[in-house]
DRENMAR-934779 format. One record per residue (C-alpha): x, z, y; residue in one letter. Coordinates in steps of 0.05 Angstrom, whole numbers, padded with zeros to 5 digits, always signed. Each point is the difference from the previous one (the first is absolute). Layout:
BEGIN
XZYA
...
***
This chain:
BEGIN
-01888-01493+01048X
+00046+00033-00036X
+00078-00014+00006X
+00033-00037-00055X
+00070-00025-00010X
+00034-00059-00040X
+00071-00011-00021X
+00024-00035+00052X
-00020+00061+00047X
+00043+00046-00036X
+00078+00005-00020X
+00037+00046-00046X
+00060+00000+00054X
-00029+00080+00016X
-00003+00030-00066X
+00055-00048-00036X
+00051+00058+00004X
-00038+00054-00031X
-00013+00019-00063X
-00073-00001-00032X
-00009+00057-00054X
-00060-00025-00056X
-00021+00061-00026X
-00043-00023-00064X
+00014-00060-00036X
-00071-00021-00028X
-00040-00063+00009X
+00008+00013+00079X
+00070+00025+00002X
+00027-00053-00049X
-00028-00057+00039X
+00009+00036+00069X
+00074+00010-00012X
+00019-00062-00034X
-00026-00042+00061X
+00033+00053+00049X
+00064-00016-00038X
+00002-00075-00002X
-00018+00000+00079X
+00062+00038+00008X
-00015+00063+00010X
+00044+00061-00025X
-00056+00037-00055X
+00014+00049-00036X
-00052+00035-00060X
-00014+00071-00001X
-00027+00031-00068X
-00014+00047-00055X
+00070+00004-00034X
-00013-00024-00071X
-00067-00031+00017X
-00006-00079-00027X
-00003-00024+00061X
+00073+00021+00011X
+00026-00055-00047X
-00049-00049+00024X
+00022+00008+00072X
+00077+00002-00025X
-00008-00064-00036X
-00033-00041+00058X
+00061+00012+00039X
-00014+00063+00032X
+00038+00062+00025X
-00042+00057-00026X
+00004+00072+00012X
-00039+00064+00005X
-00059+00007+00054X
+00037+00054+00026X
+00060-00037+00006X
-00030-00065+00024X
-00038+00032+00049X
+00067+00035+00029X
+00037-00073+00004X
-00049-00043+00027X
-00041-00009+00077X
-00063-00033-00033X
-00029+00034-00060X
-00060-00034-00022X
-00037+00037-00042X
-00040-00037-00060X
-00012+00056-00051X
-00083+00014-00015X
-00030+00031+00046X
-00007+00065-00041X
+00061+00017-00007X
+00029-00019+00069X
-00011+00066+00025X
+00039+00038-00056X
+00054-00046+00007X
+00004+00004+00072X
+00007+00076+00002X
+00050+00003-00056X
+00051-00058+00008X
-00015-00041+00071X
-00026+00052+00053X
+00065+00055-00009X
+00045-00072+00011X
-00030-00034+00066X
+00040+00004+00061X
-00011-00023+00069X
-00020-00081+00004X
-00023-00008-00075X
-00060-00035-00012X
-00055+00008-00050X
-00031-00060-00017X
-00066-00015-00049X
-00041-00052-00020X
-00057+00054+00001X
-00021+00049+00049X
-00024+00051-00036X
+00056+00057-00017X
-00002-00003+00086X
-00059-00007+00016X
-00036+00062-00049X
+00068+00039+00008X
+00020+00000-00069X
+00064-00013+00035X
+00014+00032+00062X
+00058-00036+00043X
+00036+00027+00051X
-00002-00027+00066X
+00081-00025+00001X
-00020-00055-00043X
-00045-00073+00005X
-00048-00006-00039X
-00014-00068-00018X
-00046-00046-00053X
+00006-00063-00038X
-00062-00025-00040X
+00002-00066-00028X
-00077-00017-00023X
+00016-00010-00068X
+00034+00026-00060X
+00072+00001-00007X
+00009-00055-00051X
-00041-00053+00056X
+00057+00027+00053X
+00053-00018-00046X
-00035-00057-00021X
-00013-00033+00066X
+00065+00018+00024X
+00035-00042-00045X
-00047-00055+00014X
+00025+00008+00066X
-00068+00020+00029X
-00020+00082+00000X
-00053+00048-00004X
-00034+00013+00059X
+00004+00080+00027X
-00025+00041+00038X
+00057+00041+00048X
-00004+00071+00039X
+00044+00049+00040X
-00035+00069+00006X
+00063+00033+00026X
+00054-00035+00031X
+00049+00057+00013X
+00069-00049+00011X
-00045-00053+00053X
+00024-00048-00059X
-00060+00011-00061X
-00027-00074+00018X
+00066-00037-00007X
+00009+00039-00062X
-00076-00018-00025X
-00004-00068+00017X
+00074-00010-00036X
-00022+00019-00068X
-00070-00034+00005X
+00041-00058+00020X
+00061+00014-00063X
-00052+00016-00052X
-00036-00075+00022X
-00073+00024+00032X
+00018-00021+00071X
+00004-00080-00039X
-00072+00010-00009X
-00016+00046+00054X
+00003+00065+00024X
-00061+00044+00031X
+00008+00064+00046X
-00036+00061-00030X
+00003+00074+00000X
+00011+00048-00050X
-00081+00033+00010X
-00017-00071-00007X
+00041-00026-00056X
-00023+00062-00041X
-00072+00007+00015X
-00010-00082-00013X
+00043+00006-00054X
-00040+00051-00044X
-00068-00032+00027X
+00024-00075-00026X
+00024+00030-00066X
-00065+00052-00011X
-00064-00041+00024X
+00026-00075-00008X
+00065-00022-00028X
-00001+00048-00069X
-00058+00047+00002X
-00055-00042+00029X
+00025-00064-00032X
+00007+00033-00073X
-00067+00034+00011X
-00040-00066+00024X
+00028-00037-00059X
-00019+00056-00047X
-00066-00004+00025X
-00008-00077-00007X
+00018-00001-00068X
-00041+00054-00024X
-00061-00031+00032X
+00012-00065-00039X
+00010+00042-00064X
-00055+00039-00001X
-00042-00060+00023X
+00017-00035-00068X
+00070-00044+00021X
+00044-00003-00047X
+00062+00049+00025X
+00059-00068+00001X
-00046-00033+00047X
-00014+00056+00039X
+00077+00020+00006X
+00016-00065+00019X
-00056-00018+00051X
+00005+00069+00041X
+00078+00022-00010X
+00047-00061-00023X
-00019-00041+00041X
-00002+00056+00065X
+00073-00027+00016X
-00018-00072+00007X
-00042+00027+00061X
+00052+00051+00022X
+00054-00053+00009X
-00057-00042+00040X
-00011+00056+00049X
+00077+00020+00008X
+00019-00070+00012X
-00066-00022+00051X
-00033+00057+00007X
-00078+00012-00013X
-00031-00066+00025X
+00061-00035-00023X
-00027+00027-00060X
-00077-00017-00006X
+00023-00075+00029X
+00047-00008-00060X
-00057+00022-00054X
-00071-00036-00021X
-00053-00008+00038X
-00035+00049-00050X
+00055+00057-00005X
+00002-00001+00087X
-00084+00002+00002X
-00006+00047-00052X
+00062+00050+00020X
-00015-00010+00079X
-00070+00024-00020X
+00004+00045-00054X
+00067+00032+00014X
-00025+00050+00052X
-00055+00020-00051X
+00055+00032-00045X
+00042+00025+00063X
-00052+00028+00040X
+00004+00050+00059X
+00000+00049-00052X
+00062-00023-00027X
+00026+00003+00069X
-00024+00067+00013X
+00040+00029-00068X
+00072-00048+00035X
-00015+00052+00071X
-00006+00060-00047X
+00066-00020-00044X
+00037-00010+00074X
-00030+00069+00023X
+00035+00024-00060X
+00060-00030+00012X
+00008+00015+00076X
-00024+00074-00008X
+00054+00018-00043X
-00052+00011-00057X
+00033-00057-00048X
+00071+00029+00015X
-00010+00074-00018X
-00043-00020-00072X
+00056-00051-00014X
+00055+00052+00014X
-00040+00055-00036X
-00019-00046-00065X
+00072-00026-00008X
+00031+00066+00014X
-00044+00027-00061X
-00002-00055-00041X
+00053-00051+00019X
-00005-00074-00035X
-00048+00023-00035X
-00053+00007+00067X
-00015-00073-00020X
-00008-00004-00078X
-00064+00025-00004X
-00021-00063+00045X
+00043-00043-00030X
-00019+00023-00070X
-00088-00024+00019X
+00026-00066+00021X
+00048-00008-00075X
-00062+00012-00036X
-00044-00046+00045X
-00019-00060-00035X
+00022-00046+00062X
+00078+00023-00021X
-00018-00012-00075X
-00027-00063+00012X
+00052-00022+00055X
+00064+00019-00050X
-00022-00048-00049X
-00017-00050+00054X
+00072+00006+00037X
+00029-00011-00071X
-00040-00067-00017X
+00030-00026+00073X
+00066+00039+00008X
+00027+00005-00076X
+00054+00021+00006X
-00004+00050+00066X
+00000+00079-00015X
-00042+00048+00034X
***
């Protein structure tokens, strides 16, 4: 079983007199930082001088500085820039300023765990990941609840990385809802296997696939869109909130038949033979090193060939004009 926390476990008492550098101030940072500060911890932002962010973190009440600067004055600098440009950043403005006790902190494993960065051993190394965007852990947090996270220590160098951990899973509001012990091979490897074969990739793909069946069978494409894709999250939000057979108990007779029977036909051992292949991929290293290489080449633009297939898909054509008949006056 593994070992889990709640507030009441935890207090801030141990890490209430240090000071917690942001480095990044996107959806994450923003919503990371803002509940660090109204807990009462001392934050500080590190950034790109100039950068947008800058006035953006100024104006919600925050002392903001250089990443080189903010990584000199504070003990905790947790760093919440993308992934691909953590390493950079690190070697430039955070490694040449660590000292003895400092701790790195993430909400992803991965700059550690493939060595983009490379930390020295005077120095915990630590992990926050609240399971869910930033604007849900700013969200719940002013609800008074939190998003649940996922904590590691992978090198505890002052004999203190937990109390420092568990503080800022419990400041940023995830220990409300619940904190789960991890590791940082863990986190990362179930991570980029949620996101590639379920979550994004798998789910986008399956959905794809539905719709184009229907099409090509005759359907007209508004039906189709909203049988196989709008109304995905009315299921989704049945799962998260009672799990699968919470799920088939809460939908007809019909829908649980059909999908108990009929579901494994579509996700066959096949399927699950392609998941063990994308995990291979991702455990091996081979992922990693065609990521790095395709960025390093290509940068943003790795994805826009991808993104550009599923623009001119009719399932986005028909699903912009759909969105608009419900959500007016949203922008996409």
């Amino acid at each position: 079983m593994a070992k889990t926390w709640k507030d009441s476990d935890i207090s801030l008492d141990p890490i209430k007199s240090q000071t917690v550098a942001v480095i990044g101030y996107g959806i994450q940072g923003d919503a990371q930082a803002n509940n660090m500060k109204d807990s009462g911890l001392n934050v500080i932002i590190g950034l790109k001088e100039g950068g947008n962010s800058w006035k953006k973190a100024e104006a919600d009440g925050h002392k903001v500085m250089s990443v080189a600067d903010a990584t000199k004055q504070a003990d905790i600098i947790h760093i919440l820039i993308p992934d691909m440009i953590q390493g950079q950043v690190y070697k430039d403005e955070i490694g040449p300023n660590l000292s003895d006790g400092k701790a790195l902190s993430f909400s992803h494993a991965a700059a550690i765990y493939w060595k983009w960065i490379e930390a020295p051993a005077n120095v915990d190394l630590i992990m926050i990941a609240p399971k869910g965007p930033g604007s849900k852990v700013r969200e719940t947090y002013l609800d008074n609840f939190g998003t649940p996270a996922i904590v590691a220590v992978e090198q505890d160098f002052t004999g203190k990385a937990w109390d420092r951990t568990l503080g800022i899973a419990k400041a940023i509001g995830s220990a409300r809802a619940g904190l789960i012990k991890t590791a940082f091979k863990e986190e990362v490897e179930t991570d980029w296997f949620g996101e590639q074969a379920d979550l994004c990739g798998g789910a986008a793909s399956m959905v794809t696939n539905a719709f184009e069946t229907l099409v090509e069978a005759g359907y007209q494409p508004e039906i189709a869109y909203f049988e196989v894709l709008h109304e995905l999250k009315l299921i989704v939000d049945m799962i998260q909130r009672y799990g699968i057979n919470g799920m088939w108990r809460r939908v007809s007779e019909t829908a649980r038949y059909g999908g108990l029977t009929r579901g494994p036909m579509v996700m066959d051992k096949s399927s699950k033979e392609n998941m063990k292949k994308v995990l291979t991929m991702i455990q091996d290293g081979t992922f990693n090193n065609e990521w790095i290489s395709e960025y390093q080449k290509n940068g943003k633009e790795s994805f826009d060939k991808y993104m550009k297939e599923y623009d001119e898909h009719q399932i986005e054509k028909v699903g912009k004009e759909m969105r608009k008949m419900m959500w007016p006056d949203s922008t996409e």
